[in-house]
C-alpha positions as CSV (number, residue, x, y, z in Angstrom):
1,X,-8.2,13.2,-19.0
2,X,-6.8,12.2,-22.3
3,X,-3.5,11.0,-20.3
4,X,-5.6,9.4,-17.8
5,X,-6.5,7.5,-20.7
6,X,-3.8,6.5,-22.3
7,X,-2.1,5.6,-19.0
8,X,-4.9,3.8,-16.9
9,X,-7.1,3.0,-20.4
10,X,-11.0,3.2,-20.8
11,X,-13.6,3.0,-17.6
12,X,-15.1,-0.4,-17.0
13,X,-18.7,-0.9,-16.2
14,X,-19.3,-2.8,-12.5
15,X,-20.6,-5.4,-14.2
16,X,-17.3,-6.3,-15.7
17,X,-16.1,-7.3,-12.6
18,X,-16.9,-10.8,-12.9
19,X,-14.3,-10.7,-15.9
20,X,-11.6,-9.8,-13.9
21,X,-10.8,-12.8,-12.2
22,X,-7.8,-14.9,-12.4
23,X,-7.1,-18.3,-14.0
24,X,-4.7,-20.4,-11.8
25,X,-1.9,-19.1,-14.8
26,X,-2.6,-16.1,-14.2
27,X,-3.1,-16.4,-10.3
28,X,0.6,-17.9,-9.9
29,X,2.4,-14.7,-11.7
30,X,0.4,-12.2,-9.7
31,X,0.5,-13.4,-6.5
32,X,3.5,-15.5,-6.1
33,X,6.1,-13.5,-7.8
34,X,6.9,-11.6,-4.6
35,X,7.6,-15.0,-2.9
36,X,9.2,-16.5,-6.2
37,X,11.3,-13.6,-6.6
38,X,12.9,-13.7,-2.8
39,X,14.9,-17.1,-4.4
40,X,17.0,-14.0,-5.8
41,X,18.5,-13.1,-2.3
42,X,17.3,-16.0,-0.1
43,X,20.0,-17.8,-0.4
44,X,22.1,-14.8,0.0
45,X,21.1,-13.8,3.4
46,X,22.3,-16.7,5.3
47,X,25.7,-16.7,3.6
48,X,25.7,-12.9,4.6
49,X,25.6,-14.1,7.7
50,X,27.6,-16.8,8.0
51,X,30.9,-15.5,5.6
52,X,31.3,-13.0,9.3
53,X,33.3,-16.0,10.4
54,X,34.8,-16.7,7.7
55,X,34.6,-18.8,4.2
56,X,34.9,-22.2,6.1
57,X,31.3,-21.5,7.9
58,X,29.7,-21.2,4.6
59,X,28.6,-25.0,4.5
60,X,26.4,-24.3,7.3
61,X,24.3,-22.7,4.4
62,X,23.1,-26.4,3.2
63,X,21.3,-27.5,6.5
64,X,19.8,-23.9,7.0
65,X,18.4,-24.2,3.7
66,X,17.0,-27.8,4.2
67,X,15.0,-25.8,7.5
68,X,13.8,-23.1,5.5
69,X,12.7,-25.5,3.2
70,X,11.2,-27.6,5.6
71,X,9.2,-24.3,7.6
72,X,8.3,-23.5,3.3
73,X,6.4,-27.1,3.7
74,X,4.7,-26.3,6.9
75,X,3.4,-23.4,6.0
76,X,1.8,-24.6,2.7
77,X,0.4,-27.1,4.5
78,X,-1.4,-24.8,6.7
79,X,-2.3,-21.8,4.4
80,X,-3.7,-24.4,2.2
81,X,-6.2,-25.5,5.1
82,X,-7.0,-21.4,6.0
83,X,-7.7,-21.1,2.4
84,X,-10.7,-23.3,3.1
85,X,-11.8,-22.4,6.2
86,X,-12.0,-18.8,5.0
87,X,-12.9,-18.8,1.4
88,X,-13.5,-14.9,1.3
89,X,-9.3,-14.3,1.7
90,X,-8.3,-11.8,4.4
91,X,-6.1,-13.9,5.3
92,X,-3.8,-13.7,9.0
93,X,-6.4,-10.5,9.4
94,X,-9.7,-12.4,9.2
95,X,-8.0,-15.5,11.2
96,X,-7.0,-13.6,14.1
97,X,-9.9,-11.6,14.4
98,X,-12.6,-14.4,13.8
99,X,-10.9,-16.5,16.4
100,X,-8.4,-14.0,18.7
101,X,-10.3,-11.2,18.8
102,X,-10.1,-8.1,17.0
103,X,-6.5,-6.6,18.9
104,X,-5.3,-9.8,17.6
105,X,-6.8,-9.3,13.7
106,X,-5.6,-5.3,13.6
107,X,-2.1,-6.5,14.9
108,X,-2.2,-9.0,11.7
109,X,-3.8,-6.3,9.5
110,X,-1.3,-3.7,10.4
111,X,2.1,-6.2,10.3
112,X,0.7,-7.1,6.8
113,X,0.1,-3.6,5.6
114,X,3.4,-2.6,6.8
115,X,5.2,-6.1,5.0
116,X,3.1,-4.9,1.8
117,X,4.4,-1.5,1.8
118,X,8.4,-3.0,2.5
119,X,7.8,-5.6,-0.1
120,X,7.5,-3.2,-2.9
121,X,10.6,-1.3,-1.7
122,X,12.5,-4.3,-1.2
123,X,11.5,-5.9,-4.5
124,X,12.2,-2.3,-6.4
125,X,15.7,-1.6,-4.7
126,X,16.7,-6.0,-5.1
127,X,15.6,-5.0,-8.5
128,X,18.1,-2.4,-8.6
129,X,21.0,-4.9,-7.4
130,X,20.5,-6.9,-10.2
131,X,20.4,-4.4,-12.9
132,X,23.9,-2.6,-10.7
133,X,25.7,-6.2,-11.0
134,X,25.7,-6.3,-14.2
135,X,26.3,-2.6,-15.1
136,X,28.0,-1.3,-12.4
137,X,28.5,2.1,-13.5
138,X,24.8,2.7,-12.6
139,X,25.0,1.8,-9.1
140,X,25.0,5.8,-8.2
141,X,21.5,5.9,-9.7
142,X,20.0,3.1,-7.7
143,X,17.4,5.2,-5.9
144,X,16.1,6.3,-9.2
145,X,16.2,3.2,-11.1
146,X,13.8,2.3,-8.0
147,X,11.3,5.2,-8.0
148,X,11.1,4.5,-11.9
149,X,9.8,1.1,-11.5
150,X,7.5,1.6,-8.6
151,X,5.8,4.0,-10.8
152,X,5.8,2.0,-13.5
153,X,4.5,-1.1,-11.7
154,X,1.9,1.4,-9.8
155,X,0.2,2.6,-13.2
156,X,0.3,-1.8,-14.6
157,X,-1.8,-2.2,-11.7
158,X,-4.1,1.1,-12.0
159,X,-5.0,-0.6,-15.3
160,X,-6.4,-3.7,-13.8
161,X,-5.8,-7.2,-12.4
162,X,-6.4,-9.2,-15.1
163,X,-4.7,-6.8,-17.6
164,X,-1.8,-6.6,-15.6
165,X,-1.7,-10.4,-15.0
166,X,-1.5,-11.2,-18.7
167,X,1.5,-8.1,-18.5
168,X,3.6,-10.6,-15.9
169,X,3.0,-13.7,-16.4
170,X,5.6,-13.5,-19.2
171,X,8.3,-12.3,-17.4
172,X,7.2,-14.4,-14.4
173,X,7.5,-18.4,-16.3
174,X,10.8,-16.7,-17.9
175,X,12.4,-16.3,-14.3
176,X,11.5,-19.6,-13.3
177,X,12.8,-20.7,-16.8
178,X,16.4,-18.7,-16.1
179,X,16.6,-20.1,-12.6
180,X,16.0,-23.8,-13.6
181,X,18.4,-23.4,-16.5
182,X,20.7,-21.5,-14.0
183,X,20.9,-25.0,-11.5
184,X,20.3,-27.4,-14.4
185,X,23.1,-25.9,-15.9
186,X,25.7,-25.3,-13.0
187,X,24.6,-28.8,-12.0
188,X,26.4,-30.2,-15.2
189,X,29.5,-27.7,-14.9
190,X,29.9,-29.0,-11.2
191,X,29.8,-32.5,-12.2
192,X,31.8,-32.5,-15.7
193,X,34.6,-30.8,-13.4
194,X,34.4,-27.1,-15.1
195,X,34.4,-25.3,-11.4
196,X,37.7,-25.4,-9.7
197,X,36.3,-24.0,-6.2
198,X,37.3,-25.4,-4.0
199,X,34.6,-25.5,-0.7
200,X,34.6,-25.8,2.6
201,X,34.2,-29.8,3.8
202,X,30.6,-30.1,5.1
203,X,31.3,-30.7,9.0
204,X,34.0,-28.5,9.4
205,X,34.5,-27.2,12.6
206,X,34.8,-23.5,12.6
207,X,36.0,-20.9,15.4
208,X,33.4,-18.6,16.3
209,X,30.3,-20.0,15.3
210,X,27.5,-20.2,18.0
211,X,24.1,-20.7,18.1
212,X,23.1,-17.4,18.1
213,X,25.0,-16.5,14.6
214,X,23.0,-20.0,13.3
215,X,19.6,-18.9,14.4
216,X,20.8,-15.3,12.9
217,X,21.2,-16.9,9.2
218,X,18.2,-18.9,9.7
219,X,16.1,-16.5,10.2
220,X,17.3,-14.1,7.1
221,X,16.9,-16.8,5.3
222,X,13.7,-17.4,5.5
223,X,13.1,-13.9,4.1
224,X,12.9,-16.4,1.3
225,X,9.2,-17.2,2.8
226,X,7.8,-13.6,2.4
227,X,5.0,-13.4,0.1
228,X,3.4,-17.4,0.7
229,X,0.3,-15.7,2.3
230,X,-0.2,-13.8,-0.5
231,X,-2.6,-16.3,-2.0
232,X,-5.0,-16.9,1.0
233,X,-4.9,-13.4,1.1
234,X,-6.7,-12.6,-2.1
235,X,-8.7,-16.0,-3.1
236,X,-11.6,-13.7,-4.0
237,X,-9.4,-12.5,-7.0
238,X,-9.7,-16.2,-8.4
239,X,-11.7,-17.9,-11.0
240,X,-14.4,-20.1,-9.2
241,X,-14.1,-22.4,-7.7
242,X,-12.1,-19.8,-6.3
243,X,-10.7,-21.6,-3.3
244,X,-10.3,-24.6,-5.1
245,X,-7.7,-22.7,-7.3
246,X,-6.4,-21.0,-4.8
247,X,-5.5,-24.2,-2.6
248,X,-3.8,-25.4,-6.0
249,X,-1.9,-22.7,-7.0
250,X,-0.5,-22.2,-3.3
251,X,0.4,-26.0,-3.6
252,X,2.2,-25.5,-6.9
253,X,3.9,-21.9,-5.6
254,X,5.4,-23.7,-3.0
255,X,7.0,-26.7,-5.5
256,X,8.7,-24.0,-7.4
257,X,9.9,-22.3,-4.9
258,X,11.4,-24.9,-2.9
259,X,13.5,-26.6,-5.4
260,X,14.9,-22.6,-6.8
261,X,15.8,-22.0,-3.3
262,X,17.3,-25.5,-2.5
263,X,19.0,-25.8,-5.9
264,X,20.6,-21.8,-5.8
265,X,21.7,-22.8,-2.3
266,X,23.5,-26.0,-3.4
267,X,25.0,-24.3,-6.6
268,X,26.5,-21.4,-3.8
269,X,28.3,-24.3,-1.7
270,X,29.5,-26.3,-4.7
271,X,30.6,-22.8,-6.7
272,X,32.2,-21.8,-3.0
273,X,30.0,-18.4,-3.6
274,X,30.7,-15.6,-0.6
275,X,28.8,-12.9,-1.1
276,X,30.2,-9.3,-2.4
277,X,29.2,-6.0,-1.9
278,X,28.9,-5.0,-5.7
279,X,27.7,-8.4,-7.0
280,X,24.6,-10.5,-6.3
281,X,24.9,-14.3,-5.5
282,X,22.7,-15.2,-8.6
283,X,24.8,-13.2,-10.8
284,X,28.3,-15.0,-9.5
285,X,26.5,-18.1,-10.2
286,X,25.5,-17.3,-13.5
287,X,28.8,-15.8,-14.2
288,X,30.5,-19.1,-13.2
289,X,28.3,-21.1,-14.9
290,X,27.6,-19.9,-18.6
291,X,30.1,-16.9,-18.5
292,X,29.4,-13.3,-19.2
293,X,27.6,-13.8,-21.8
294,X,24.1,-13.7,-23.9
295,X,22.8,-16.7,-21.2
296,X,24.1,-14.5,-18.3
297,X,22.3,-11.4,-19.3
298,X,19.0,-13.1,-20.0
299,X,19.2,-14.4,-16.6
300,X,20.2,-11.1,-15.2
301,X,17.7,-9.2,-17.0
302,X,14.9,-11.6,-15.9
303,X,16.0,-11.5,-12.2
304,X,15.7,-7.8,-12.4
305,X,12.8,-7.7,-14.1
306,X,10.7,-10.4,-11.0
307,X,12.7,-8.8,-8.4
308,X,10.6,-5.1,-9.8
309,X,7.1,-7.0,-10.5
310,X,7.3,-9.2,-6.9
311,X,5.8,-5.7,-6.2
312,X,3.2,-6.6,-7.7
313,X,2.1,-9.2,-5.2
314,X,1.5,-6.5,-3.0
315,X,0.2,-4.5,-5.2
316,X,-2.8,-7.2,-5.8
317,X,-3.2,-7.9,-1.7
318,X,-2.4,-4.6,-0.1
319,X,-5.6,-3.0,-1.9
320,X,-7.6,-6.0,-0.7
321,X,-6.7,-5.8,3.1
322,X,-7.2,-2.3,2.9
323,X,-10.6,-3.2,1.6
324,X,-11.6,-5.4,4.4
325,X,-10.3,-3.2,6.8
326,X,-11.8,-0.5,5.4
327,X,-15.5,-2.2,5.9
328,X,-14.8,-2.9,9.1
329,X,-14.5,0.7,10.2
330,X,-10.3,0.4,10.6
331,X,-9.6,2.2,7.7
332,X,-10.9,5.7,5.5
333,X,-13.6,4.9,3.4
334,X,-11.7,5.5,0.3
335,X,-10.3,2.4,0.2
336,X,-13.8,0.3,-0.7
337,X,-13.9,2.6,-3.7
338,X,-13.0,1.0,-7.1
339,X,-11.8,3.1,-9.4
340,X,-12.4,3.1,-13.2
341,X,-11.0,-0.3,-13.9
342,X,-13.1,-2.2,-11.0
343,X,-9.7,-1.9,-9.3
344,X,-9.0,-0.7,-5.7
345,X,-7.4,2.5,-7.4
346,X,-7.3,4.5,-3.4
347,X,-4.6,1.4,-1.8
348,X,-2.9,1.1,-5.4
349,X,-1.6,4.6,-5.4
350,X,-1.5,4.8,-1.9
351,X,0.9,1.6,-1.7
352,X,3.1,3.3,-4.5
353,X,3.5,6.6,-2.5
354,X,4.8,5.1,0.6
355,X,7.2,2.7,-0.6
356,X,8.5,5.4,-2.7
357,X,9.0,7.3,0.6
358,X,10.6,4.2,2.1
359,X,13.0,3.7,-0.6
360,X,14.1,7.4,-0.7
361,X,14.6,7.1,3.0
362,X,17.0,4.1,3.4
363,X,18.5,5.4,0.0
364,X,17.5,2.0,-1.9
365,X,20.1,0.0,0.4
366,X,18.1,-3.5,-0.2
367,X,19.5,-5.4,2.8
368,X,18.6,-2.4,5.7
369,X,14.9,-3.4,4.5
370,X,14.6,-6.5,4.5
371,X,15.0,-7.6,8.3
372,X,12.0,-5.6,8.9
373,X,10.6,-6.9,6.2
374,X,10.5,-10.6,7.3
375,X,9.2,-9.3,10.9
376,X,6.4,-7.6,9.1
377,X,4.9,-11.2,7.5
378,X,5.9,-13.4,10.4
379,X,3.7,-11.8,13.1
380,X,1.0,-12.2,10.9
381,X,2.0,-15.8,10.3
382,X,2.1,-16.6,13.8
383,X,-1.3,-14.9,14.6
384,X,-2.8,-16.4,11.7
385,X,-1.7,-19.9,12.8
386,X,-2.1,-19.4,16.2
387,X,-6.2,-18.6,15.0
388,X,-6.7,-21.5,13.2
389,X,-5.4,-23.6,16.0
390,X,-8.3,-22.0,18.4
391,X,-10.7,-22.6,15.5
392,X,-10.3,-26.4,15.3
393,X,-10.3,-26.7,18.8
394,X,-13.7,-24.7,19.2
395,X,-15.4,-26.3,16.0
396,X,-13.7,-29.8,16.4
397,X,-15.3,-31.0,12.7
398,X,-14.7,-34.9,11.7
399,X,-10.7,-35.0,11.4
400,X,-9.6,-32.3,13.2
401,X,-6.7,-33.5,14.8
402,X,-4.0,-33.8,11.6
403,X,-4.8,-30.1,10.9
404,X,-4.7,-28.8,14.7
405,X,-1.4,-30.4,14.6
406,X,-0.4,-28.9,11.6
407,X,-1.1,-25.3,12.7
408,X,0.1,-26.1,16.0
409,X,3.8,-26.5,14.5
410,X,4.0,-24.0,11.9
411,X,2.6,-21.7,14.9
412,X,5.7,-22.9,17.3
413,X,7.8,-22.6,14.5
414,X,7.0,-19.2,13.4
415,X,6.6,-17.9,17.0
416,X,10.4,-19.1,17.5
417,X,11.6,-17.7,14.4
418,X,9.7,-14.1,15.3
419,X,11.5,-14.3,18.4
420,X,14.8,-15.3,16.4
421,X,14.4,-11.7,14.3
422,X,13.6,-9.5,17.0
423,X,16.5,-11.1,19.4
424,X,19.3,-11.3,16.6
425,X,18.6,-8.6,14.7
426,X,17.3,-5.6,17.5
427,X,18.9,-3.2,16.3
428,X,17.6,-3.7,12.6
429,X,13.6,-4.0,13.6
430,X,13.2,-1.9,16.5
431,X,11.0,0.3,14.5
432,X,9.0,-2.3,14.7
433,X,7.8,-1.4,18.5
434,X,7.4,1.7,17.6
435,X,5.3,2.1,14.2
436,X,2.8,-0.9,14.9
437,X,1.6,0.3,17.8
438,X,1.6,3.8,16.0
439,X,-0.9,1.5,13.1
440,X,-2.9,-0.1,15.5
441,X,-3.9,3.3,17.4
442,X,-4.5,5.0,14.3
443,X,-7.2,2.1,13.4
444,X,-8.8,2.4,16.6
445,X,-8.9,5.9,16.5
446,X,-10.9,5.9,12.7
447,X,-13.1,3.2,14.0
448,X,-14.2,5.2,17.1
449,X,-14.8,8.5,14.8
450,X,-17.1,6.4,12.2
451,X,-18.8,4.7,15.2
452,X,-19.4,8.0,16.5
453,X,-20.4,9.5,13.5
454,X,-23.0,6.8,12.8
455,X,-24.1,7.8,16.7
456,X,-24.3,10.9,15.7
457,X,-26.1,11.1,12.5
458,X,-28.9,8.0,12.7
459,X,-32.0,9.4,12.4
460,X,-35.5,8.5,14.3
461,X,-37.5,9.0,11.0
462,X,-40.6,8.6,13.2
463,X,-39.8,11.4,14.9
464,X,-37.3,13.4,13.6
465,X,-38.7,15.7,10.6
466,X,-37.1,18.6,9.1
467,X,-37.7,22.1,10.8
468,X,-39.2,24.7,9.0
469,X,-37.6,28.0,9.2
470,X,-37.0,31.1,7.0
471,X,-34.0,32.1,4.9
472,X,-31.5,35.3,5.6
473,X,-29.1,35.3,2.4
474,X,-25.6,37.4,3.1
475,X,-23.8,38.7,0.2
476,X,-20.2,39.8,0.3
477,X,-19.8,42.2,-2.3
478,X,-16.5,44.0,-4.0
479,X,-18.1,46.5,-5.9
480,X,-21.1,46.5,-8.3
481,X,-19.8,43.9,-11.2
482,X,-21.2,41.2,-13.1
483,X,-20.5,39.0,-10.7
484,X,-22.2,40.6,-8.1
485,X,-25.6,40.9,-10.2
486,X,-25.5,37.2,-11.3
487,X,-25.5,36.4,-7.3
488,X,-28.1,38.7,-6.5
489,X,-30.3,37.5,-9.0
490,X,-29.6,34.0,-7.7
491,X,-30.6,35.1,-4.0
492,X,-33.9,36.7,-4.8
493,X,-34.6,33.4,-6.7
494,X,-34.8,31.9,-3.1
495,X,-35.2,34.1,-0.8
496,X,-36.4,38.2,0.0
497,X,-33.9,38.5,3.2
498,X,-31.0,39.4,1.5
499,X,-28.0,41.5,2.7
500,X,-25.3,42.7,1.0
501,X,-22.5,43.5,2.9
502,X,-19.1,45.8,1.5
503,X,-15.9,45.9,3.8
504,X,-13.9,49.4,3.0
505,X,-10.5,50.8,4.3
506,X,-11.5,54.8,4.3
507,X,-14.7,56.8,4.8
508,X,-14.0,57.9,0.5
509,X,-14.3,54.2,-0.8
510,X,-17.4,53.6,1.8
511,X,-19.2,56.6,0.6
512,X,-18.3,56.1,-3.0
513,X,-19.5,52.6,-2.4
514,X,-23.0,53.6,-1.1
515,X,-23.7,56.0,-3.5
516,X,-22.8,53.7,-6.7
517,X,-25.2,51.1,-4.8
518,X,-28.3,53.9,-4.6
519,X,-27.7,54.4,-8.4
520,X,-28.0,50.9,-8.9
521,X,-30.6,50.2,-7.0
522,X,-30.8,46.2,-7.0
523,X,-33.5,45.8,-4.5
524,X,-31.1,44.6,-2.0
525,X,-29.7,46.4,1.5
526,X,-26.2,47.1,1.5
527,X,-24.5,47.6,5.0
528,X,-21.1,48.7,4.7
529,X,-18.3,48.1,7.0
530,X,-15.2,49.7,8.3
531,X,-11.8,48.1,8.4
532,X,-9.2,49.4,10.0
533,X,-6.5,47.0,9.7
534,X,-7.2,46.1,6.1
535,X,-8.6,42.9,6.9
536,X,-11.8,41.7,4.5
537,X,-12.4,38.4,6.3
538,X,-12.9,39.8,10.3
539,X,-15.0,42.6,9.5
540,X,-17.3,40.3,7.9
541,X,-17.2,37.6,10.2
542,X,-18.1,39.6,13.2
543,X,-21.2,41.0,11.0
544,X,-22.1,36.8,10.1
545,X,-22.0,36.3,13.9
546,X,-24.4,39.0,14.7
547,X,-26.6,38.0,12.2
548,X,-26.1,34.2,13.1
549,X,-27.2,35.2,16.8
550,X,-29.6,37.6,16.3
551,X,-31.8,34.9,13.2
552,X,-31.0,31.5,14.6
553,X,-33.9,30.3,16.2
554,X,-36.2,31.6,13.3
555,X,-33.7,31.3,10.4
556,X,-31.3,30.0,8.5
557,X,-28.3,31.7,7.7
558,X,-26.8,31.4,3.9
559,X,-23.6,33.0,3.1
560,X,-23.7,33.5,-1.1
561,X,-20.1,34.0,-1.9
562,X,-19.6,35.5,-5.3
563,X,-16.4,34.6,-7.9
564,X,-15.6,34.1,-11.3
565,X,-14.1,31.1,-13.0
566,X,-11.5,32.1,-15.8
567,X,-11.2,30.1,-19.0
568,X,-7.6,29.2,-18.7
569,X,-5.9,27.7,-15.3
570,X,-3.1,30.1,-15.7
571,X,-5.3,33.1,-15.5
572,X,-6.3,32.4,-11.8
573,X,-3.3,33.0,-11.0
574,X,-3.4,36.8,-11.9
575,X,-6.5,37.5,-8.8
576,X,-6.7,37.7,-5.4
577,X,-8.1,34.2,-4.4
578,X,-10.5,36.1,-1.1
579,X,-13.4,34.5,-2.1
580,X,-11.6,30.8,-1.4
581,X,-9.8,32.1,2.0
582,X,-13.3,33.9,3.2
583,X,-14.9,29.9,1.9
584,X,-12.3,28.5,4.3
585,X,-12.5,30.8,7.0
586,X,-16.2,30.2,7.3
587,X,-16.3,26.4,7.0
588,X,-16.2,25.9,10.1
589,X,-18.5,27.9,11.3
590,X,-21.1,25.6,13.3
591,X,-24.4,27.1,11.8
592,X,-24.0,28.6,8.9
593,X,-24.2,27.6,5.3
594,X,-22.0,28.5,2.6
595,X,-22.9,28.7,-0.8
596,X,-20.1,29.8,-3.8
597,X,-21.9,31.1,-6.7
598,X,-20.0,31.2,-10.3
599,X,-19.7,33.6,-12.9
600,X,-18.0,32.2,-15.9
601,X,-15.9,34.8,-17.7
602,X,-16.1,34.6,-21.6
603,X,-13.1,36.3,-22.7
């Protein structure tokens, strides 16, 4: 507990939930660091793509940037308008299901809790990249540089959104610090003449290149778009007026982000940048630019350091989803619970685990993520647009036209570029096919148990009263202990129908047994039972059962199991545990009660 403390800090009262929400300061580092952050290997992606033809294709990058930048604008434009329309946040969930239905909303839901969970791998293992650039002798470690951080980032937010926004917003501003002074000052190397590259003309004609390789580094790089929902996603984690703020910060998310990514995109082509293996784009740049020193390691440091905390975007939406879908029967209870610090404590920890998994299992390798990655937020971008084109045609309110249009080509355009992934890069999101449908069938299947539960257990309180019956208390007993006594003394306390029952291997322990027991005389029948196979837990059942059958009309049947607690942990370890497997054992028995009654040793 006192860790618990020192990690997580003191419990909040539920009434100081209305302190934890977020200024627009505050708002930008948390939920736009994951989409700030992807200006870090945005820019990287298409020239991935594009260097497989060689250096002379790499001016392609500048009019695929000016696209992504351009899809960057119309999706602003139309998160800023769901924003409004659904003021609660949910985001592409709430869309799709308020105006596609609710297939469409768990399809959304899912893609997004699947983009959440990638997000903090890719973030944690780009993280990594950075960190390996600059000291490349730890690139062997690179798995556990990324489980450290995930855990790290995992107990920040375990603290509490407002605590762990005044945490980032430091090391948030200082990235977008570093990356301006990064273009401002390769801006005024490139034009005093200091770079000697040398790169390819724009317009150059190059062997090889086809549409399909163009649409390829297109769509990677708009993994530089992952993360812009983020904000529509969570607007009840704002300040009021909260979607007043939240319109403003997407707004001024989306300025920053577009000029990093345009102005690390023009420094690539004017540094002639190709990508390496061992060294991040950023950090050539940098290298180029101010050399490797105190100025390059500041802004290698930072761009480790957002790369880690983009996690956190998910971390503040993933527990939110998981909240709505939660209350709409889609997901386990656990996650409407807050925890201690009026956080969502259930999808915090249970984000961390599984992108832990994820990063163990592609071994921290940053770029086998992220295809999937994009896929993951696109669908939901798609369905989410899609949505609130159906909603201005249903609704039609006083100028609906410019937004219906607006949706309508973000929806196109993010349709195509869904299409683009999935085409182009098969054999990288397959999974896709196979663990969404996997999601959507496990909602389904929780919604249909709580539906059926709620069937199950409504009561007709006009009706229905409780029945009246008698009480037959069974005892299993080990001998004539303590223990035993302080259970007996509990039965009698509610009942006279008490049995004791004592399962022995030989006719010597059985007789020994029912003689001690006559001595003793508690006031309570023994029956005593053979076992030939040394088995405690059959013997006893098959008694239970004949009891169970023989008392269950006019009865209830109460099994009183006795144990003792130890004082130390380490003791239990020196007992049979057959009072917890014959618990276990009889759990699910249909009609039966089970009671565990403690003795607490002293010594």
């Amino acid at each position: 507990m006192k860790l618990k403390r020192l990690l997580i800090g003191r419990p909040m009262k539920s009434h100081e939930l209305a302190e934890e929400k977020l200024s627009k300061l505050k708002a930008l580092a948390v939920l736009s660091s994951d989409a700030l952050s992807s200006v870090a290997y945005g820019t990287e992606q298409i020239l991935l793509v594009l260097v497989t033809v060689g250096a002379a294709a790499l001016w392609y990058s500048l009019p695929i940037s000016i696209a992504v930048l351009g899809l960057l604008t119309i999706l602003i434009l139309s998160y800023r308008q769901t924003i409004y329309a659904y003021p609660m946040g949910g985001g592409a969930y709430i869309v799709a299901k308020d105006n596609l239905g609710v297939p469409f909303g768990l399809v959304a839901g899912g893609s997004l809790l699947v983009d959440y969970i990638l997000t903090v791998a890719v973030s944690s293992s780009a993280g990594t990249d950075a960190i390996t650039s600059a000291f490349p002798s730890l690139h062997g470690h690179r798995v556990f540089i990324s489980l450290f951080m995930i855990i790290v980032i995992t107990l920040l937010n375990l603290r509490g959104i407002t605590e762990s926004a005044s945490i980032l917003m430091y090391p948030v501003y200082l990235f977008v610090l570093a990356v301006f002074l990064l273009i401002i000052g390769g801006a005024v190397q490139y034009m005093a003449g200091n770079i000697h590259a040398t790169p390819p003309a724009i317009g150059t004609v190059v062997s090889g290149m086809s549409l399909f390789l163009l649409l390829k580094a297109f769509s990677s790089g708009c993994s530089a778009l992952t993360g812009v929902e983020a904000v529509s996603n969570a607007i009840p984690n704002f300040m009021a007026p909260a979607e007043k703020n939240a319109a403003k910060t997407l707004v001024i998310m989306g300025g920053i982000l577009g000029a990093m990514f345009i102005g690390i995109s023009l420094l690539a082509y004017g540094f002639g940048i190709a990508p390496k293996p061992n060294e991040t784009v950023v950090s050539q740049i940098a290298s180029a630019t101010f050399g490797r020193g105190i100025i390059y390691y500041f802004i290698q440091a930072v761009t480790a350091l957002i790369l880690f905390l983009a996690a956190n975007t998910a971390f503040a939406a993933f527990p939110l989803l998981a909240f709505m879908l939660a209350s709409d029967r889609f997901m386990p209870n656990m996650f409407m619970v807050r925890g201690d610090r009026l956080g969502f404590s259930n999808g915090i920890i249970v984000l961390g685990v599984l992108s832990g998994l994820l990063i163990i299992a592609s071994k921290g390798e940053t770029e086998s993520l992220i295809p999937l990655y994009a896929v993951g937020v696109f669908i939901p971008f798609t369905l989410s647009q899609a949505g609130m084109m159906k909603r201005w045609i249903v609704k039609k309110p006083s100028g609906w036209i410019v937004p219906f249009l607006i949706n309508t080509v973000g929806m196109l355009t993010t349709l195509t570029i869904t299409l683009i992934f999935l085409i182009t890069k098969f054999s990288q999101v397959w999974m896709i096919f196979l663990f969404l449908p996997a999601v959507i069938f496990i909602f389904k299947k929780i919604n249909q148990h709580y539906h059926a539960l709620a069937d199950e257990l409504r009561l007709d309180i006009d009706h229905e009263k409780p029945s009246k019956k008698g009480s037959v208390i069974v005892i299993p007993v080990g001998g004539i202990t303590q223990v035993v006594r302080n259970t007996i003394s509990y039965a009698q306390s509610l009942s006279d129908n008490i049995i004791a029952v004592y399962v022995g291997f030989d006719d010597e322990s059985l007789h020994r047994m029912e003689k001690r027991w006559d001595e003793w005389n508690p006031g309570v029948r023994l029956i005593v039972l053979r076992s030939h196979y040394r088995s405690i837990v059959k013997p006893l059942t098959k008694f239970i059962d004949t009891v169970e059958w023989k008392t269950a009309e006019t009865d209830h049947v109460t099994i009183m199991i006795p144990y003792f607690v130890t004082r130390h942990w380490w003791q239990n370890l020196l007992h049979n545990q057959t009072s917890l497997f014959l618990r276990a054992y009889l759990f699910a028995k249909e009609n039966v009660k089970i009671a565990m009654v403690p003795y607490y040793l002293k010594k």
